[in-house]
N, C-alpha and C positions, 0 to 999 in steps of 0.2 A: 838765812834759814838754818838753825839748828838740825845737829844729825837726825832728834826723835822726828819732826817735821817732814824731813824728807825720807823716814823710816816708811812714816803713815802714809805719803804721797804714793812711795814705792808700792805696798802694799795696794793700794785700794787700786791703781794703777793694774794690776794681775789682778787683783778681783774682779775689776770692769772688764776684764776680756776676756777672764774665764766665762763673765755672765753673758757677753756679749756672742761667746763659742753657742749658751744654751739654744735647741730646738723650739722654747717655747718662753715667755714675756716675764721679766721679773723687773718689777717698780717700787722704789723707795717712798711713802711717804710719811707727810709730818702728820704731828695732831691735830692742825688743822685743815687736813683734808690736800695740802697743795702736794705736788707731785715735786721729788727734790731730783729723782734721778730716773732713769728710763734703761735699759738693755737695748741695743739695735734691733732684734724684732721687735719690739714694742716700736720704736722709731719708725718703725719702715710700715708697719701696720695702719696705725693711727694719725689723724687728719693733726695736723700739726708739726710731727715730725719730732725733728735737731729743737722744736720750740715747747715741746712739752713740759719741762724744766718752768716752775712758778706755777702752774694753771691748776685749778681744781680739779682732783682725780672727774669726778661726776660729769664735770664742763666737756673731758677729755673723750671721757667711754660711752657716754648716754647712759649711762646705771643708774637706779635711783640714788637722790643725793642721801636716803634718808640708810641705805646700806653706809656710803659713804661716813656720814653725823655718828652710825651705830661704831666705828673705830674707837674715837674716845674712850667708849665705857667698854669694851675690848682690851686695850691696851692698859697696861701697867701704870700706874699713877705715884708709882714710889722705886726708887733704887729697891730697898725692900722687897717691893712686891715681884720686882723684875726678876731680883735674884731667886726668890722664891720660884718662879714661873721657868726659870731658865731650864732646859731637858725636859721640861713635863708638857706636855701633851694641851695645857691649857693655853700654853702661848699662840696656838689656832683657835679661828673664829670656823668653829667647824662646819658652821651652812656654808653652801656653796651658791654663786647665783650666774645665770645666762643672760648675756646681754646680746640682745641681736642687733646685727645690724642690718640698714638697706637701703639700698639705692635707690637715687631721682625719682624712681618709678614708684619705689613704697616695694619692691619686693625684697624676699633676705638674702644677703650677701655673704651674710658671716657669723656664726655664733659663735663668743665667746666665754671660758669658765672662768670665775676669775675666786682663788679661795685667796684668805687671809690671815697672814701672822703677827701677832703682837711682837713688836720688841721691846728689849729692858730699856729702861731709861729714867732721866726724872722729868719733871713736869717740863722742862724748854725743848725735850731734846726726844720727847717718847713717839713712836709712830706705829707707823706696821709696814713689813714686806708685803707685797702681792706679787701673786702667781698667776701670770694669762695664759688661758691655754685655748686653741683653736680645735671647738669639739662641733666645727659643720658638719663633717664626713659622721660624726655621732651622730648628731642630730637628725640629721637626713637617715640615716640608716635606719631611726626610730623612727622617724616619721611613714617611714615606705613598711616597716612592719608593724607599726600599729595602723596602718590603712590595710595590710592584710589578715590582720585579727578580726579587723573591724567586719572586712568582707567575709571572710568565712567564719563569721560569730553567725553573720546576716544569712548565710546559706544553710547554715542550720538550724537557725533559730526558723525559717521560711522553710524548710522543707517539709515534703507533707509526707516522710516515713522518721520515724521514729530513732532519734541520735540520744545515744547515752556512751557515759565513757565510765569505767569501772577500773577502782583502786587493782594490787594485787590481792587487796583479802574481800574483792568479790562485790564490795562497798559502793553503793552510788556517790561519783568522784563530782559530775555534771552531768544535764541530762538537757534536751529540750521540751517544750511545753506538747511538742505534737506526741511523744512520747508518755510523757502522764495522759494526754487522755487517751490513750490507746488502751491506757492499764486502769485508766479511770479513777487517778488519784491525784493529788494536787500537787503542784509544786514545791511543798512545802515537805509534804507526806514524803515522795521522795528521795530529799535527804539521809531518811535516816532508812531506807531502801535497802539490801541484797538483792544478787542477783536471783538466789533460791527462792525469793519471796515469789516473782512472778514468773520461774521457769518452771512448765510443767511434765515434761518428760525426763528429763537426765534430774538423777539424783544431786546430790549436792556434794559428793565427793568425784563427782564425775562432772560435773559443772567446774572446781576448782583444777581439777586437771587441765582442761581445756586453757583454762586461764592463766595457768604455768607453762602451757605449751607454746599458746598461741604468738607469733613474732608479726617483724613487719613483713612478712610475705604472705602472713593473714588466711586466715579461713573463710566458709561458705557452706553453710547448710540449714536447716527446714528444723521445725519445732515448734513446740505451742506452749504460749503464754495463758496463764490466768489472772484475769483481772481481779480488781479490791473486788466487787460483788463474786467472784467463786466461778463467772463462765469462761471458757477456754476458747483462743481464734489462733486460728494458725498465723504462721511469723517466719519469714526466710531472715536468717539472720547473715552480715558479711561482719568481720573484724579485723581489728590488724593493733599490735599490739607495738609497745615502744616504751625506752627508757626516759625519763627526762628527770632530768636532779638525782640520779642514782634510785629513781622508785618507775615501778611497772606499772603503765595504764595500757587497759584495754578501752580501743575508741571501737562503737556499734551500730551498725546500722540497721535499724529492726523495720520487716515491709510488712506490714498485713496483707498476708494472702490468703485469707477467709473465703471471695469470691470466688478465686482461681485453684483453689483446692474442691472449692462446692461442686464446682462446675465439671473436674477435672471426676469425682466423684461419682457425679451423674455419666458423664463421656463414657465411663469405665461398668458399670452396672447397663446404661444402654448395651454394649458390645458384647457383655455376659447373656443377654435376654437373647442378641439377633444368634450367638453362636448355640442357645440351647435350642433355639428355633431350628437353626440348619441342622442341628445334630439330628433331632426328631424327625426331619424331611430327609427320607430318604428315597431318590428320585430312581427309576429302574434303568438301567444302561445298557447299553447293547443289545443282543439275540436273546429273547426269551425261549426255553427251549420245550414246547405244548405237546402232549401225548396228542397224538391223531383221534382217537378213541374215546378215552374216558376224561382229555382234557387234563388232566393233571402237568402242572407245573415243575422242572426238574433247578432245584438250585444248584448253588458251585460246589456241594457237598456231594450232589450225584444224586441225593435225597428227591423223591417224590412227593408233589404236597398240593393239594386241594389249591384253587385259585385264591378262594381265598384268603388261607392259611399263607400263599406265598404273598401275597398283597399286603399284609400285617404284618407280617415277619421283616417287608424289606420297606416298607414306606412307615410304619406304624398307625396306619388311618385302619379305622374299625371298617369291618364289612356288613350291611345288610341286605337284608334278599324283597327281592318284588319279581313282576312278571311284566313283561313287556308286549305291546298289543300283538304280535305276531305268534310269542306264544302263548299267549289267551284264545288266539282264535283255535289254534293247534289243539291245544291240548282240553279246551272248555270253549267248543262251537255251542252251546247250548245257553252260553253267559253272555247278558247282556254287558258291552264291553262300557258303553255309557253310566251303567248301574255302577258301575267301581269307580 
């Protein structure tokens, strides 16, 4: 074995165990598709092992063979072209693809990425590197937050008060459907919505305050909307605002409380009606204090006053006069008391 021989051996020798150090899968193959060389995660990972070496990458990973087939026209087909290729960006097959795996049972065990590099070469000797990389804990992580998008997409799309989320400039961001029809306009309409379209008491420079204000410790107050037809219903509105990607959205949650202002409305005009009632009732209390004589009544003024004058003065009921049979007999024995 000549020195260059044993240069290359030495070399590839530190390359295999620098690759061997990596966290994550790196596999040599040819052009046509056979695996030449593996890293010890790759080895310790994959059903085959120390025997991976000869076998069809596709046979090896469960990936489509037809990812596998797509290498060829990836890879570089000319010294030329390779040199060309070399530092730029094209020597990657930029998609990327997930190959699961699963156990006896059929459930998944493992997701793996696996992306792809052309290397330079001429037609005997051209292939590509591959990078595996173990993205379960990804995967999974997606999986449990797109089941809770899913779930709170479904709580608000099903709620029966009215969910809109608004940009920082005011702008219908999303909304749900119980929402347009509270406002009476279509999903569509929506879109291209303000909030000043259908608020109707705060101006619209005082609506935009609020929504510069508002944080995640969120607000809580009463207001009334106008629908596309022009009538107004009352609306408790709650919010709570928050960053995401460096832009402010306000999330909303609008109640119609039409009912419960109606109601509260009438509650409030009954209690005005019993308290002018009691005002005008006014009952007499205590010791009346009656002349002996001429019967005159003394109020808390010291003042003297006709019965009554005092009767009207303290109760407000009017007074009229009649005669009663004792003194009809008294004062008119000559009247028939039947005839009246």
């Amino acid at each position: 074995m000549d020195d260059l021989a044993a240069a290359r051996i030495d070399r590839f020798g530190l390359v295999s165990s620098v690759l061997d150090a990596l966290p994550s899968g790196v596999i040599l193959v040819d052009g046509q598709q056979v695996i030449q060389w593996a890293n010890s995660w790759v080895r310790e990972r994959f059903v085959g092992g120390d025997h991976l070496t000869g076998a069809h990458c596709y046979e090896v990973f469960g990936c489509p063979r037809s990812l596998c087939l797509s290498l060829a026209d990836a890879t570089p087909r000319s010294a030329e072209a390779a040199a060309g290729a070399v530092g730029s960006s094209d020597r990657w097959v930029r998609s990327q693809t997930w190959v699961e795996e699963r156990d006896s049972l059929g459930d998944t065990r493992a997701w793996y990425e696996f992306s792809l590099c052309a290397l330079p070469g001429d037609e005997d000797i051209r292939g590509c590197l591959v990078h595996v990389r173990d993205v379960s804990d990804h995967k999974q992580a997606e999986s449990r937050l797109q089941a809770e998008i899913t779930r709170r997409r479904l709580l608000v799309e099903q709620s029966r008060d009215g969910v809109v989320v608004l940009d920082e400039e005011g702008r219908v961001y999303e909304t749900n459907l119980q929402f347009a029809r509270m406002l009476g306009y279509t999903m569509e309409e929506m879109t291209s919505l303000h909030v000043w379209d259908w608020e109707y008491l705060y101006p619209k420079e005082r609506v935009m305050e609020m929504l510069r204000t508002v944080d995640e410790s969120g607000d809580h107050f009463e207001t009334q909307h106008r629908r596309k037809d022009g009538s107004v219903y009352d609306v408790e509105i709650s919010t709570n605002g928050a960053i995401i990607q460096g832009k402010k959205y306000v999330f909303c949650v609008c109640r119609d409380v039409s009912e419960r202002k109606r109601a509260e409305r009438e509650r409030e005009a009954l209690i005005r009606q019993l308290q002018d009632a009691l005002a005008e009732i006014r009952t007499l209390q205590g010791l009346v204090p009656v002349c002996s004589y001429c019967k005159r009544v003394r109020d808390d003024d010291g003042y003297w006053h006709l019965v009554e004058e005092y009767i009207e003065k303290q109760s407000g009921a009017g007074v009229t006069h009649g005669i009663c049979p004792e003194c009809l007999k008294t004062h008119f024995p000559d009247l028939d008391p039947h005839s009246t």
